[in-house]
DRENVEX-635611 format. One line per 10 residues: number of its first residue (from 1); their letters; for each residue y, z, x of C-alpha. Coordinates in pm, whole numbers. Example, Ala and Ser with C-alpha at 12.3 -4.5 7.8 and 13.67 -1.06 7.14 Angstrom:
2
1 = as = -450:780:1230; -106:714:1367;
# end
This chain:
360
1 = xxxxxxxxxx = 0:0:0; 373:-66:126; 661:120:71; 1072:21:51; 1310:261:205; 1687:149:100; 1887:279:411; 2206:107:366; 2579:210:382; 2815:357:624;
11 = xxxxxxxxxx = 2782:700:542; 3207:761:531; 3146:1096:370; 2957:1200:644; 3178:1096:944; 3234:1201:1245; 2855:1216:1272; 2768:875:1108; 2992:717:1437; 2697:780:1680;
21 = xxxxxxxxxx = 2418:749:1371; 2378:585:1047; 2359:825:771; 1938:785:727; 1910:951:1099; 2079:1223:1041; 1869:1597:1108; 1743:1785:804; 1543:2052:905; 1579:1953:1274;
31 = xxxxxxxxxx = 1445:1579:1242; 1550:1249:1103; 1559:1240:718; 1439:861:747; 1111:989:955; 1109:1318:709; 1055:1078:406; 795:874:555; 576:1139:665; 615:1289:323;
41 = xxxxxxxxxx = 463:961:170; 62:970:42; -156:877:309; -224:528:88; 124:364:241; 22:218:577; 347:-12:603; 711:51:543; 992:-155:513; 1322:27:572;
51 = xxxxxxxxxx = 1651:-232:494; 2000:-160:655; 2346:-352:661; 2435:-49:933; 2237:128:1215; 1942:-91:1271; 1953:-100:1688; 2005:284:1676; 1665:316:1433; 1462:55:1543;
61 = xxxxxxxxxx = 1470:194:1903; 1393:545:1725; 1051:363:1512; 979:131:1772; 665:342:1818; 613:401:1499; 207:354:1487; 158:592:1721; 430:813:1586; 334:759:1238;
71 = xxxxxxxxxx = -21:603:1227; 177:354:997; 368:-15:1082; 711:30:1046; 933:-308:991; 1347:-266:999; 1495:-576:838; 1866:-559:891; 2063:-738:654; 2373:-956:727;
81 = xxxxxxxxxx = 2556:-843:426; 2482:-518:164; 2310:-687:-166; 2216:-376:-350; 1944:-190:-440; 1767:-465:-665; 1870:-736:-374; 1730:-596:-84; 1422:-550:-179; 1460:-920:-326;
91 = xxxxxxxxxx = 1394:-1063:36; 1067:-878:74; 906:-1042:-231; 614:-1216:-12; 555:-929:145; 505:-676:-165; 250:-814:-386; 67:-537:-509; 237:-203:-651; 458:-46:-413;
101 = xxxxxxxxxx = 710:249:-320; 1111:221:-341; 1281:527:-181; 1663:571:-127; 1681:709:244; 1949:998:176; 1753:1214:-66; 1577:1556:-19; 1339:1622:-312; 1073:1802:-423;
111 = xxxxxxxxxx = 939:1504:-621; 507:1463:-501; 494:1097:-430; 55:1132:-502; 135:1232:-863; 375:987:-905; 154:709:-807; -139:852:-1029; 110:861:-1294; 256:498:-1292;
121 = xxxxxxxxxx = -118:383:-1309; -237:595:-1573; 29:500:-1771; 43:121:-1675; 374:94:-1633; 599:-200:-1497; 820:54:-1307; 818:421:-1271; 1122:611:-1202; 1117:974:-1096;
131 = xxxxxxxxxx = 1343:1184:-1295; 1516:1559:-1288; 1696:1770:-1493; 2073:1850:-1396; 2326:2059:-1534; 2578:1809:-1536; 2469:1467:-1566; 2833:1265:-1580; 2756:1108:-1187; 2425:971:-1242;
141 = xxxxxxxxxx = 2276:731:-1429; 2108:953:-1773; 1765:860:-1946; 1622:926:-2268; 1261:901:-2305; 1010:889:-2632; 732:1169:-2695; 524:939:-2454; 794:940:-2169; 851:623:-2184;
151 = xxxxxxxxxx = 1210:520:-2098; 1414:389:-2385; 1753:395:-2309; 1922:381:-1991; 2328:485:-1893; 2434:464:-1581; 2730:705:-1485; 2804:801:-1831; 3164:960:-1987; 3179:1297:-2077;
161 = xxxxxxxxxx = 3142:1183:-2491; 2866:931:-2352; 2653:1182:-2273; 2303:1186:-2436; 2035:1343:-2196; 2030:1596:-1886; 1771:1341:-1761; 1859:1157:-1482; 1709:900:-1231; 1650:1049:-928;
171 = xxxxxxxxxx = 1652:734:-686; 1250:719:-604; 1061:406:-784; 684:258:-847; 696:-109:-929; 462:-392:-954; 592:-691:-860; 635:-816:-1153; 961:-653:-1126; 1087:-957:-901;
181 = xxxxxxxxxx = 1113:-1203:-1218; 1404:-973:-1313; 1575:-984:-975; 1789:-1301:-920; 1727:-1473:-564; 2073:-1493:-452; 2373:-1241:-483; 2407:-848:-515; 2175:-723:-792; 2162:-324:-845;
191 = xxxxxxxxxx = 1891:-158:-1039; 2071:54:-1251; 2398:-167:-1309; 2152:-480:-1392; 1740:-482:-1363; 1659:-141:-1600; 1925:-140:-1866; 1796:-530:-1924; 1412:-467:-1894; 1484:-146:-2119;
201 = xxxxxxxxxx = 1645:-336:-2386; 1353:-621:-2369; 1094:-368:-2404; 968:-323:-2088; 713:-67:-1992; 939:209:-1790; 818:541:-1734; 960:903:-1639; 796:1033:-1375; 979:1399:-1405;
211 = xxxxxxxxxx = 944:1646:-1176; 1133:2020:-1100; 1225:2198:-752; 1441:2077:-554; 1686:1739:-574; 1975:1687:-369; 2153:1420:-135; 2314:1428:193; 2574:1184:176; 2837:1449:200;
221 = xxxxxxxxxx = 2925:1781:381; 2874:2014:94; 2600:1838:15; 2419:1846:351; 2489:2212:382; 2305:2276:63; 2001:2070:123; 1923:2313:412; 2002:2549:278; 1731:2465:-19;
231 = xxxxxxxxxx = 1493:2399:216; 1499:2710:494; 1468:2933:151; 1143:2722:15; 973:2701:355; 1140:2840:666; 1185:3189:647; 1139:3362:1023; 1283:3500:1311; 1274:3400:1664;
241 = xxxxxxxxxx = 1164:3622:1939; 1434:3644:2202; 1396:3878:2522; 1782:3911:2530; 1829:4072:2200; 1889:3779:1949; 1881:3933:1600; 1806:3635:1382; 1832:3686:964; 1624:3462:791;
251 = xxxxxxxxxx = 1637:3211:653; 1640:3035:1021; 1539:2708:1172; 1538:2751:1583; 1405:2450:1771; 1247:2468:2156; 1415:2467:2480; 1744:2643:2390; 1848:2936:2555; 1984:3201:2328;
261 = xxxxxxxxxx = 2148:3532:2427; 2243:3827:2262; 2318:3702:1963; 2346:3659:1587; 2188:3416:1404; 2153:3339:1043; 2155:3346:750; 2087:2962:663; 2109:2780:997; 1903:2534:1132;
271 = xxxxxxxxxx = 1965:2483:1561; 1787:2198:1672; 1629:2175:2038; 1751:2269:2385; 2087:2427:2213; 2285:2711:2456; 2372:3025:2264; 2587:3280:2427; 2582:3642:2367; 2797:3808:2149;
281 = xxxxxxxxxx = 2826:3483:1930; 2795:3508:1541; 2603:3174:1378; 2581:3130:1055; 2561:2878:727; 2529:2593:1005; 2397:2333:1124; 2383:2269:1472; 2236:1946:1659; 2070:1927:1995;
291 = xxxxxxxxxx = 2147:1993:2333; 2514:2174:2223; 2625:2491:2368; 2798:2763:2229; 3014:2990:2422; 3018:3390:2477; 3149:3547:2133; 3180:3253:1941; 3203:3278:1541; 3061:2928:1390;
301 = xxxxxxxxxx = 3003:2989:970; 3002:2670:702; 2946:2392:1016; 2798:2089:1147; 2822:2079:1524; 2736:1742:1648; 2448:1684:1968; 2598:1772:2277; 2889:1975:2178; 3063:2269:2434;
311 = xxxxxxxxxx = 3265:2540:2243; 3406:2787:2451; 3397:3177:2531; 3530:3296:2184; 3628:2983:2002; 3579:3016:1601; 3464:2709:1391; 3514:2749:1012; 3386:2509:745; 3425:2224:987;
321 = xxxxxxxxxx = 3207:1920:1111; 3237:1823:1495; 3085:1503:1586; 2876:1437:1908; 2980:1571:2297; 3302:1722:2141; 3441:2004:2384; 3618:2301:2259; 3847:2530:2482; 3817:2904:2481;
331 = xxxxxxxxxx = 3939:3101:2208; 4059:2787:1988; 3985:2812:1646; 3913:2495:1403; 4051:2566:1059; 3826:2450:682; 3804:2108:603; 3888:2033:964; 3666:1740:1140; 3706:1611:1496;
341 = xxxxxxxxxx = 3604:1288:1643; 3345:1193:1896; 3410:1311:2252; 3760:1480:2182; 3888:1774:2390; 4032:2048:2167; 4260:2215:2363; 4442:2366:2081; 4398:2532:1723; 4298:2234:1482;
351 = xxxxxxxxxx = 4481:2290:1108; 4326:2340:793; 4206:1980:658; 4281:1816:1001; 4082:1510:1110; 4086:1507:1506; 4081:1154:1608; 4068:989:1308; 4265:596:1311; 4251:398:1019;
# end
């Protein structure tokens, strides 16, 4: 079986790190979410596609390896111009003709991609989305479904006074390929804008594939900080042993190589590997990628501190994002909202809301 993993876009809600990555590379839970998502997938998927308009050097160095890595082929096809959802997967028609996967590359779930499967061929369906519930439905496209769960009506984005079902798509698909008849061959097609309200209205055999736990993206800050923070409370929940007195309070995520001092970690942090701690510093609500280093006494809380990053003796970081190699001087502190380019020196304080190296 083959699977489609839609890794498009620029990821501007995630700069500064999306300058040195695309957005589907990214770390959740100290990896790359692409990799995350296909090592989640049933054992059944032996090839995956992954389309991109942005990034594909940068991941198809990372997957070049990917049989031994994965024990599956991996095939990037980088596109010379975004097409959509429905569109990219368009040029892979020859390629998928037996039921396959579609997976957006920027979403943590819970959903179990076995059941799913199971599902979409007990039921016989022509597609199978997965579903979830939400409290507020108004930014995704809402479903209602008969006593069967079969999809019969289909809005994407819906007004307030629009609003008809807490039910909404949650990005992950099963077709068969008869799903490319409703897919034009040139232009950009999307498959909530155009291919399911039209195969809804004809009739069309679409089913819900709902599922509960966890469902979140990571195409912005807030966003990315609450995905971890998801996750370390459903599975990661330890401490590290340190010989120089690290207290860590779980939840905690601490990768190898690092060298941590005297110092306070956690709650809700995930440090990737061979990351410098110094003693005295206080860590927490962050994310921090690999190979940065922390100074004596620092205070980091509500951050994403790109690979490679110094921050002095006593520097504090606040709700702010630094992307790769930046280097903070001692004792500066980096207001909320604040994010600072690639490879900037911050001699300075940085103001609330303040974007560092930021032209255009």
């Amino acid at each position: 079986m083959k699977a489609v993993i839609l890794a498009g876009g620029k990821g501007e809600e995630m700069l500064p790190l999306t300058l040195t990555r695309p957005k589907s590379m990214l770390l959740v839970m100290n990896q790359p979410i692409l990799k995350r998502i296909m090592e989640s997938l049933p054992k059944v998927v032996n090839e995956i596609f992954v389309t991109t308009d942005y990034g594909a050097p940068y991941i198809r160095k990372y997957f070049q390896d990917s049989k031994k890595k994965l024990g599956r082929k991996v095939t990037i096809i980088e596109e010379e111009r975004p097409l959509g959802t429905a569109g990219s997967i368009k040029t892979l028609e020859k390629e998928l003709t037996s039921t396959f996967f579609v997976l957006q590359s920027d979403v943590v779930s819970s959903v179990d991609y076995f059941k799913m499967l199971e599902f979409h061929k007990e039921r016989k369906a022509k597609v199978t989305m997965s579903t979830f519930r939400v409290q507020n439905p108004v930014e995704y496209g809402i479903i209602g479904v008969n006593q069967d769960g079969r999809v019969m009506k289909f809005l994407e984005k819906p007004k307030i006074d629009q609003v008809f079902s807490t039910m909404v798509n949650a990005g992950t698909y099963v077709f068969e390929p008869s799903i490319f008849e409703e897919i034009p061959h040139h232009g950009i097609c999307d498959f909530s804008n155009d291919v399911f309200p039209r195969i809804i209205r004809k009739g069309e055999n679409v089913s819900a594939f709902e599922f509960r736990g966890m469902w979140t993206d990571i195409g912005s800050f807030q966003n990315y900080l609450h995905a971890h923070k998801q996750l370390l409370e459903r599975s990661m929940t330890f401490s590290i042993q340190s010989k120089s007195g690290a207290r860590t309070v779980p939840p905690a995520l601490v990768g190898p190589g690092g060298k941590i001092g005297a110092a306070m970690l956690g709650p809700n942090i995930c440090v990737a590997d061979k990351v410098t701690i110094g003693k005295g510093a206080k860590v927490y609500d962050s994310i921090i990628y690999d190979n940065a280093k922390i100074g004596d006494g620092c205070i980091i809380k509500g951050s994403i501190i790109g690979g490679g990053c110094k921050i002095g003796k006593g520097a504090v970081i606040i709700d702010a994002m630094l992307g790769d190699k930046v280097s903070v001087k001692d004792r500066v502190k980096v207001s909320s909202y604040s994010r600072i380019w690639p490879g900037k020196k911050v001699a300075k304080d940085v103001s609330e809301k303040e974007w560092l190296g930021f032209v255009g």
